[in-house]
PDB file with SEQRES, HELIX, SHEET and CRYST1 records, atoms N, CA, C and O in Angstrom:
SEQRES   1 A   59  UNK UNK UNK UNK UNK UNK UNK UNK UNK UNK UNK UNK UNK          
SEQRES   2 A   59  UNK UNK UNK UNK UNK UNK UNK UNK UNK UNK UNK UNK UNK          
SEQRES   3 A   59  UNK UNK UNK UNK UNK UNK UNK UNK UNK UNK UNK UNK UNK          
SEQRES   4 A   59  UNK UNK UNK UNK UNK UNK UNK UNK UNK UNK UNK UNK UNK          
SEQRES   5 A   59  UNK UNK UNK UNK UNK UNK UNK                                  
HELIX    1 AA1 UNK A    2  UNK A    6  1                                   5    
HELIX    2 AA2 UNK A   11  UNK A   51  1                                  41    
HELIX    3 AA3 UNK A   56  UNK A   58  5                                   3    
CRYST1    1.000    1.000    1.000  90.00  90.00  90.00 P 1           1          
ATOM      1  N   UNK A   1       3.203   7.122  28.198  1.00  0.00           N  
ATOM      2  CA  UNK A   1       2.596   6.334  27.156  1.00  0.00           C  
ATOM      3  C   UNK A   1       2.636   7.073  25.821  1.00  0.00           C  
ATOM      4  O   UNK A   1       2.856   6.600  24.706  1.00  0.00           O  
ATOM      5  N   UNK A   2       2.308   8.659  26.263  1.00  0.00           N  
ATOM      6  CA  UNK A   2       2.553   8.953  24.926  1.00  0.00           C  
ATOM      7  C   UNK A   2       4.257   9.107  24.336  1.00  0.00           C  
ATOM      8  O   UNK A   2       4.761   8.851  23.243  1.00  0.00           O  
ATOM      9  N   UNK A   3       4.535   9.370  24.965  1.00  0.00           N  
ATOM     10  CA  UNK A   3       6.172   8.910  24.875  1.00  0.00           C  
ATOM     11  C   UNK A   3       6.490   8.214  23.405  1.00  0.00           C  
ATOM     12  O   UNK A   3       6.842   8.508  22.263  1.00  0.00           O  
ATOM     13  N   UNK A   4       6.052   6.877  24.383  1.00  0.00           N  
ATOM     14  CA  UNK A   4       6.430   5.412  23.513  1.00  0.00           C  
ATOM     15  C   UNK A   4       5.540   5.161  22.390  1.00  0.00           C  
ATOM     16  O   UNK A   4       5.807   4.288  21.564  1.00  0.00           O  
ATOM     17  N   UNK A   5       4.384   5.959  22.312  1.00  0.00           N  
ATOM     18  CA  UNK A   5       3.830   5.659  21.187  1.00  0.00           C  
ATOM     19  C   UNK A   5       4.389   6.746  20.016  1.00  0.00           C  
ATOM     20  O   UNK A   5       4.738   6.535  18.855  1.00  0.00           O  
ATOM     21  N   UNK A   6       4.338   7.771  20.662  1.00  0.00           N  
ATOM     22  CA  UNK A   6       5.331   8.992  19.542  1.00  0.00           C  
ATOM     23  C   UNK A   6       6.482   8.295  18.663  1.00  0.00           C  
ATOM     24  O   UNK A   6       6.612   8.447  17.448  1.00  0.00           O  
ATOM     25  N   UNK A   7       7.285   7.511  19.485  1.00  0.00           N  
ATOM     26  CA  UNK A   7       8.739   6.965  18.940  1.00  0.00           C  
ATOM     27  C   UNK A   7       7.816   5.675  17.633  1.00  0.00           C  
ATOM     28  O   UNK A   7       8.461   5.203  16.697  1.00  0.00           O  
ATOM     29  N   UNK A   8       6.770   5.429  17.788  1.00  0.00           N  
ATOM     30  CA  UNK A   8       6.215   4.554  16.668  1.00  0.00           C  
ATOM     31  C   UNK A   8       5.670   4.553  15.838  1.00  0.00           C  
ATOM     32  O   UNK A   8       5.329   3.539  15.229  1.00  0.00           O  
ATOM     33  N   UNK A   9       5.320   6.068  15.442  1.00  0.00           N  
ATOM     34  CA  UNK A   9       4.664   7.091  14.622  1.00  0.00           C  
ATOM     35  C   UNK A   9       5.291   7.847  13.420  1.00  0.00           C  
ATOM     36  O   UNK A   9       6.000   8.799  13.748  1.00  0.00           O  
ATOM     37  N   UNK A  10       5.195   7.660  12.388  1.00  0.00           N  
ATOM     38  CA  UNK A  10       5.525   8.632  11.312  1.00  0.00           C  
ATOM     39  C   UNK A  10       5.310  10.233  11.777  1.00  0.00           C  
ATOM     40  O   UNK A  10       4.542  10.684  12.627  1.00  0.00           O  
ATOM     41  N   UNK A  11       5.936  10.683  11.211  1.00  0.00           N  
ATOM     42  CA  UNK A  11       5.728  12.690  11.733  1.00  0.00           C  
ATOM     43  C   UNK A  11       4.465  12.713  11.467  1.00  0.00           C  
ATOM     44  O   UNK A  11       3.782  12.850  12.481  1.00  0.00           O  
ATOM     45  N   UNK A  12       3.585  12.593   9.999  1.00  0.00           N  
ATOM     46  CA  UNK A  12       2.519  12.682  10.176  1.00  0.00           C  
ATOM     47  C   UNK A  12       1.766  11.912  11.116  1.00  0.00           C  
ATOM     48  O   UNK A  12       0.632  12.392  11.119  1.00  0.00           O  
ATOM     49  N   UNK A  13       1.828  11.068  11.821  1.00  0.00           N  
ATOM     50  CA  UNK A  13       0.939  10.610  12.269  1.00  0.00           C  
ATOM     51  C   UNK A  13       1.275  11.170  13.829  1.00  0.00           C  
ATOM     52  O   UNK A  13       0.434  11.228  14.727  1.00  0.00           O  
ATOM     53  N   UNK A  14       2.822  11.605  13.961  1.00  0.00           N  
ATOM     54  CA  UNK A  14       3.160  12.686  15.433  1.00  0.00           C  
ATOM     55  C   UNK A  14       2.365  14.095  15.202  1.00  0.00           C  
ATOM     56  O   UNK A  14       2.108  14.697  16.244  1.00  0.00           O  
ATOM     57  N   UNK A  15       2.054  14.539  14.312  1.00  0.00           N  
ATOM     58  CA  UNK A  15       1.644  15.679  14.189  1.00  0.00           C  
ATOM     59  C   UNK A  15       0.029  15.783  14.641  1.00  0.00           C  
ATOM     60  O   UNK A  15      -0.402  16.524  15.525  1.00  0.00           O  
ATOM     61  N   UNK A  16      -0.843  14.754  13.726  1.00  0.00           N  
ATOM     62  CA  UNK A  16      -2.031  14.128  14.180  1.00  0.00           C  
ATOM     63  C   UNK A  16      -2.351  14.114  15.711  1.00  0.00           C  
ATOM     64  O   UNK A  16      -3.139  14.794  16.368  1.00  0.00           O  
ATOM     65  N   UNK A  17      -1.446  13.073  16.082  1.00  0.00           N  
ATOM     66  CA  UNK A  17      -1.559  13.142  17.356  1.00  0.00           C  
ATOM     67  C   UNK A  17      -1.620  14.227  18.558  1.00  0.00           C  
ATOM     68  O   UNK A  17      -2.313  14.193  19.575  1.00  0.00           O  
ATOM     69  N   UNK A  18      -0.424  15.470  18.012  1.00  0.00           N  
ATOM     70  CA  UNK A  18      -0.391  16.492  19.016  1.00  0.00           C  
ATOM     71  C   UNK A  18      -1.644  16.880  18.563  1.00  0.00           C  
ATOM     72  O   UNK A  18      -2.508  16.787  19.435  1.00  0.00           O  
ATOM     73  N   UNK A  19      -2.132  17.396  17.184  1.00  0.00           N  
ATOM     74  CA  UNK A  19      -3.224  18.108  17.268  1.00  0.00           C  
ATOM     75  C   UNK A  19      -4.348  17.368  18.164  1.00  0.00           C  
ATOM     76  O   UNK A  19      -4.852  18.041  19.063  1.00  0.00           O  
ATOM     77  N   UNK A  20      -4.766  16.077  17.994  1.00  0.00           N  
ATOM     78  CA  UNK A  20      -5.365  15.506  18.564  1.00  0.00           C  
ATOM     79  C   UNK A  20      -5.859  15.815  20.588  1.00  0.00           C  
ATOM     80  O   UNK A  20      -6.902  15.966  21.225  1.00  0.00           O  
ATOM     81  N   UNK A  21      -4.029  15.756  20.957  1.00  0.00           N  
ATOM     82  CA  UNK A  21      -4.135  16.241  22.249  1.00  0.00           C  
ATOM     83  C   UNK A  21      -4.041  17.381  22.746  1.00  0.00           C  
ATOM     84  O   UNK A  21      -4.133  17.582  23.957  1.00  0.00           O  
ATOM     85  N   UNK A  22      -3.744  18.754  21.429  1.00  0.00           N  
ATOM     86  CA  UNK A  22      -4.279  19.717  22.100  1.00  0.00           C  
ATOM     87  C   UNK A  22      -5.616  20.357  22.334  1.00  0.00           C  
ATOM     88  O   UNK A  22      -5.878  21.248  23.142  1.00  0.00           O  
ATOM     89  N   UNK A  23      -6.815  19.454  21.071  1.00  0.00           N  
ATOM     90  CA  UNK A  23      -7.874  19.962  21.309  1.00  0.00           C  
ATOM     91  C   UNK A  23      -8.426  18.994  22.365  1.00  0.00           C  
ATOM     92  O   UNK A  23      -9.498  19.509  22.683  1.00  0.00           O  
ATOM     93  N   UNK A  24      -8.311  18.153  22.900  1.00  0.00           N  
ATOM     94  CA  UNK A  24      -8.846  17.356  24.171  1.00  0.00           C  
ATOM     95  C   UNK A  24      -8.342  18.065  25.510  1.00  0.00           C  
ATOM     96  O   UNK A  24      -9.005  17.970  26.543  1.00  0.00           O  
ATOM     97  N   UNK A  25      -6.950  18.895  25.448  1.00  0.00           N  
ATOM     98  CA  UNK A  25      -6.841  19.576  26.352  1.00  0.00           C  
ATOM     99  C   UNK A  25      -7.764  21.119  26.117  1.00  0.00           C  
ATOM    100  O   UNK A  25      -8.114  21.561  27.211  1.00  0.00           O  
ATOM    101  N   UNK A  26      -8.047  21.677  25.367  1.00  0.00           N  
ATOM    102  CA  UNK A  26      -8.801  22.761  24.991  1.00  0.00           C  
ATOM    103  C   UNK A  26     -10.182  22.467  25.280  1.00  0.00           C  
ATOM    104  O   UNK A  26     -10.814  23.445  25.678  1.00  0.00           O  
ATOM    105  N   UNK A  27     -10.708  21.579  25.206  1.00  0.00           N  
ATOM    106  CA  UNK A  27     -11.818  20.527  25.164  1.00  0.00           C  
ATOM    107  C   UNK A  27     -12.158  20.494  26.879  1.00  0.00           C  
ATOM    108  O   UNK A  27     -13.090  21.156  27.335  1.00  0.00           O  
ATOM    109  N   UNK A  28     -11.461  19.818  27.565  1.00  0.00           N  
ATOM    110  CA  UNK A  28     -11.332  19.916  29.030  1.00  0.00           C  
ATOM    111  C   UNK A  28     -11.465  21.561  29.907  1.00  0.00           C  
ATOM    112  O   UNK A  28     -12.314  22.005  30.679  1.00  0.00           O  
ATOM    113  N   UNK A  29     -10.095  22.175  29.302  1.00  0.00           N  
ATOM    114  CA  UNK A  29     -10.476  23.357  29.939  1.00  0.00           C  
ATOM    115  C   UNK A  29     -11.865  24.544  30.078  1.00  0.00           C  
ATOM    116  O   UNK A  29     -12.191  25.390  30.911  1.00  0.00           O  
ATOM    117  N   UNK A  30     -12.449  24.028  28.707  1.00  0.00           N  
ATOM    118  CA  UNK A  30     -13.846  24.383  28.507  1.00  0.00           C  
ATOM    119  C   UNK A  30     -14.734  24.460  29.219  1.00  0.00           C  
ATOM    120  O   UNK A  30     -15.457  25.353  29.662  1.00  0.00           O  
ATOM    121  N   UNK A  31     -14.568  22.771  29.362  1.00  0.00           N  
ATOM    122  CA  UNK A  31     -15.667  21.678  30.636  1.00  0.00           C  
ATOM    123  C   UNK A  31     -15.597  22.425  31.387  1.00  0.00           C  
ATOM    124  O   UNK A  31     -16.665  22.950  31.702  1.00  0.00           O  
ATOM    125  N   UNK A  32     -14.124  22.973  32.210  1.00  0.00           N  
ATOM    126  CA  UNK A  32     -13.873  22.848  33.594  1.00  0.00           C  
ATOM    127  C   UNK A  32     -14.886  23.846  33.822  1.00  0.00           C  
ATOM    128  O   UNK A  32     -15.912  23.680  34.482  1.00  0.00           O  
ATOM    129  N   UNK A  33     -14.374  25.325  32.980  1.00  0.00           N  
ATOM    130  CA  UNK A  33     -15.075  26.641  32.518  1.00  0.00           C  
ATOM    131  C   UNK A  33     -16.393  26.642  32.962  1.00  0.00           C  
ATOM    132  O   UNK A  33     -16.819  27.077  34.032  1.00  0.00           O  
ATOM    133  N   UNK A  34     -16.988  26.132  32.073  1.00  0.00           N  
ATOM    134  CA  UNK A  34     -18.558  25.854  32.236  1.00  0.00           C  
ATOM    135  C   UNK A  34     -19.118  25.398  33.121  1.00  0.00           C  
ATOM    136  O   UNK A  34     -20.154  25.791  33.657  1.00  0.00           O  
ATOM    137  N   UNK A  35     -18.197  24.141  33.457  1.00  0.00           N  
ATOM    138  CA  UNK A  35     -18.877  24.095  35.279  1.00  0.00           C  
ATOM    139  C   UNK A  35     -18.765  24.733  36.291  1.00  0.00           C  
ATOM    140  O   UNK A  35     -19.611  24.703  37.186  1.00  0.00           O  
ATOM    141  N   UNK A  36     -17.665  25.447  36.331  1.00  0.00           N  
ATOM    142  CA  UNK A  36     -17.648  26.701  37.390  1.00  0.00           C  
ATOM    143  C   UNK A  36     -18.266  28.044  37.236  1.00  0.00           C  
ATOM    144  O   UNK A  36     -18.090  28.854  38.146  1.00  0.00           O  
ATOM    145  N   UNK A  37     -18.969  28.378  36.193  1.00  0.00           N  
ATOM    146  CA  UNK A  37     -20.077  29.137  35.884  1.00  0.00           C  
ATOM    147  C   UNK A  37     -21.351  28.578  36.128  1.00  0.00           C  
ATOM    148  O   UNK A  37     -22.197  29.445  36.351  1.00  0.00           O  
ATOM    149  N   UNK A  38     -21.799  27.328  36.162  1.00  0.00           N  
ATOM    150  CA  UNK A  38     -23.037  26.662  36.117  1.00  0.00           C  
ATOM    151  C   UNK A  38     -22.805  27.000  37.322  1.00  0.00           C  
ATOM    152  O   UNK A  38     -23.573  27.836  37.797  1.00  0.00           O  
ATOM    153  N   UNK A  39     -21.480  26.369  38.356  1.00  0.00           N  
ATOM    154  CA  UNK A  39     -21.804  25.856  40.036  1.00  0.00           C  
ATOM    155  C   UNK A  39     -22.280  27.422  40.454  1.00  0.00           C  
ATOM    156  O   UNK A  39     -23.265  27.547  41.182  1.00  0.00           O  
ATOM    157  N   UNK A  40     -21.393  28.871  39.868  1.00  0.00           N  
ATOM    158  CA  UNK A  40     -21.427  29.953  40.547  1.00  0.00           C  
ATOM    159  C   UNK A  40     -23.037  30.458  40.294  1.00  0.00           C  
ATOM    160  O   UNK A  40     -23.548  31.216  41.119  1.00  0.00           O  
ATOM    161  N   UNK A  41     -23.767  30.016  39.164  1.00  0.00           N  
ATOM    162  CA  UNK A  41     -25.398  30.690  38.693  1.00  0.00           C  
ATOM    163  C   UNK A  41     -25.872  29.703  39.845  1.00  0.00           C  
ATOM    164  O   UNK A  41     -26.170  30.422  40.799  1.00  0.00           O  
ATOM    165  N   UNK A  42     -26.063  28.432  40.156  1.00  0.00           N  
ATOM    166  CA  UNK A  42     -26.235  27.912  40.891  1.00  0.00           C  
ATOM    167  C   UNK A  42     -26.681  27.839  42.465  1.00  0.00           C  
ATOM    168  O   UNK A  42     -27.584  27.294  43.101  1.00  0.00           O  
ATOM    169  N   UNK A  43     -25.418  28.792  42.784  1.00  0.00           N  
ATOM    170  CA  UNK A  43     -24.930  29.274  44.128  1.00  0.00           C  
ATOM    171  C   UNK A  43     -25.784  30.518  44.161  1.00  0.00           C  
ATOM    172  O   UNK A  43     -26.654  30.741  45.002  1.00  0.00           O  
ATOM    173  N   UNK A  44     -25.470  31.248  43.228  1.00  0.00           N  
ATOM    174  CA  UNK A  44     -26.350  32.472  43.461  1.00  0.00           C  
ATOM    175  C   UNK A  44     -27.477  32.117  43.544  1.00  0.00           C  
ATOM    176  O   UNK A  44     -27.985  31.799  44.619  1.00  0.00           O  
ATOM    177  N   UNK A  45     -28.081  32.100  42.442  1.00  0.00           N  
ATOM    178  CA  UNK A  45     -29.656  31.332  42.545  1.00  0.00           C  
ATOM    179  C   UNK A  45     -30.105  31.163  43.592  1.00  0.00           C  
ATOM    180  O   UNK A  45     -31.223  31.578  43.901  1.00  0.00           O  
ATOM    181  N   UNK A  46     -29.085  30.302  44.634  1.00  0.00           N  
ATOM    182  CA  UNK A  46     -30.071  29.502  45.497  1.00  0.00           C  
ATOM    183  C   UNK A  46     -29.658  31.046  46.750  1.00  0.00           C  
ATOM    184  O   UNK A  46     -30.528  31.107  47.619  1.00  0.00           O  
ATOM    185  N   UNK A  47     -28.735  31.975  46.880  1.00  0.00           N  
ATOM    186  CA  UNK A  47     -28.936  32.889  47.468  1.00  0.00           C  
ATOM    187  C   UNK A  47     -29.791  34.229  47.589  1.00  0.00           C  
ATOM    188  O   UNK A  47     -29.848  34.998  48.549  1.00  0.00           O  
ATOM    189  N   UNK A  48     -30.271  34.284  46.679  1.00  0.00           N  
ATOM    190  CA  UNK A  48     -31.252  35.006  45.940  1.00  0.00           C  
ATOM    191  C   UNK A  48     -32.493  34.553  46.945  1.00  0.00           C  
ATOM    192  O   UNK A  48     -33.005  35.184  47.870  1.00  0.00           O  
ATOM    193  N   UNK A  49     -32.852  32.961  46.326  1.00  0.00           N  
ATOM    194  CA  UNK A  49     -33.942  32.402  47.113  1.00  0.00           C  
ATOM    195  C   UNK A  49     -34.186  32.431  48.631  1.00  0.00           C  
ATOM    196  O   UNK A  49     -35.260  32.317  49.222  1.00  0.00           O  
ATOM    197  N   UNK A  50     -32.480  32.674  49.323  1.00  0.00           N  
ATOM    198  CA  UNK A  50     -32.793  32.741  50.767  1.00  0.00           C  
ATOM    199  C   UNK A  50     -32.900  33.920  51.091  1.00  0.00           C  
ATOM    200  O   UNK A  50     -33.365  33.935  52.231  1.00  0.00           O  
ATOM    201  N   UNK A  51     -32.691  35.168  50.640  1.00  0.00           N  
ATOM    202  CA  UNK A  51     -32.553  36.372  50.579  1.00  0.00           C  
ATOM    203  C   UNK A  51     -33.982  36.561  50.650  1.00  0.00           C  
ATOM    204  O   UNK A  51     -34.398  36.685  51.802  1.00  0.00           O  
ATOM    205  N   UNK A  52     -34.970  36.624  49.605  1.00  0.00           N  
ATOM    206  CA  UNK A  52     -36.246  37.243  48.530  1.00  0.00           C  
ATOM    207  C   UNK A  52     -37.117  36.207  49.596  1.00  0.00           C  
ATOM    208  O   UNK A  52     -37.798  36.595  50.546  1.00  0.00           O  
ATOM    209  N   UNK A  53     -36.923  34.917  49.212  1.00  0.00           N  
ATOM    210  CA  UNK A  53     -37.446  33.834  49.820  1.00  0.00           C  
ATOM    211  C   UNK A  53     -38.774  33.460  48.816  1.00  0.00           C  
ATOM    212  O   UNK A  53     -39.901  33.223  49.249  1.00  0.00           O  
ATOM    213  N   UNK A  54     -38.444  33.459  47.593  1.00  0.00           N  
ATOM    214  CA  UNK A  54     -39.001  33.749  46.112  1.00  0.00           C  
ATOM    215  C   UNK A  54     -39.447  31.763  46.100  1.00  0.00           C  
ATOM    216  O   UNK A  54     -40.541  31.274  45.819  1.00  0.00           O  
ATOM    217  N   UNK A  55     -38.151  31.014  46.508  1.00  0.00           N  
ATOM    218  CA  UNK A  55     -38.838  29.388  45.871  1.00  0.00           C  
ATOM    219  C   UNK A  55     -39.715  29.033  47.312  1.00  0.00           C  
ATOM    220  O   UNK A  55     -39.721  29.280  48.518  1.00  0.00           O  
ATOM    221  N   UNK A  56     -40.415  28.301  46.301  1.00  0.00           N  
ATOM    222  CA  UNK A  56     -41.668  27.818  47.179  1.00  0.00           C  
ATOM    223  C   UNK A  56     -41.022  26.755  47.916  1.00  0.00           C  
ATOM    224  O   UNK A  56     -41.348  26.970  49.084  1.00  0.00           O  
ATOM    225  N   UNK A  57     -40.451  25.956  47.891  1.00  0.00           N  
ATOM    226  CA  UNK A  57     -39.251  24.848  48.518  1.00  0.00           C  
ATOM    227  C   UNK A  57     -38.403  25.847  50.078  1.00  0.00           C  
ATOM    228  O   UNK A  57     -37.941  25.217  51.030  1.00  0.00           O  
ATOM    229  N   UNK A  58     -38.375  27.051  50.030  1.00  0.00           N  
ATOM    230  CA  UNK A  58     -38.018  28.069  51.282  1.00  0.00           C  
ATOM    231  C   UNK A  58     -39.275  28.244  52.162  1.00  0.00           C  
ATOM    232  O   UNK A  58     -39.285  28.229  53.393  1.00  0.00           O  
ATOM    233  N   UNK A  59     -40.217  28.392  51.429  1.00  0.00           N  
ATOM    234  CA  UNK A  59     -41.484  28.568  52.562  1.00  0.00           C  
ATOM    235  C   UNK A  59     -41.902  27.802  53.419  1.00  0.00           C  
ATOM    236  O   UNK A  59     -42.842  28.136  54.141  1.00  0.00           O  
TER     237      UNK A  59                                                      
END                                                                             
């Protein structure tokens, strides 16, 4: 799709566009980032708790 829309685009408006889709890909990889740090604090966290036995939700 982006293909066919490139071929209908002035350069400026091809140029626009890449910038466009490289910060949505920069944008994404971020996300991904951050959620696999949240899931890993997460994970720990809750190992900690079975370990210590610290949350009241273990007792």
């Amino acid at each position: 799709m982006c293909d066919t829309l490139e071929k209908r685009l002035s350069a400026d408006d091809k140029k626009l566009l890449n910038e466009i889709t490289d910060m949505q890909g920069m944008l994404s990889e971020t996300m991904v980032a951050e959620s696999y740090i949240q899931g890993f604090c997460d994970c720990t966290e809750l190992i900690i708790d079975v370990m210590i036995g610290s949350s009241e939700n273990l007792k």
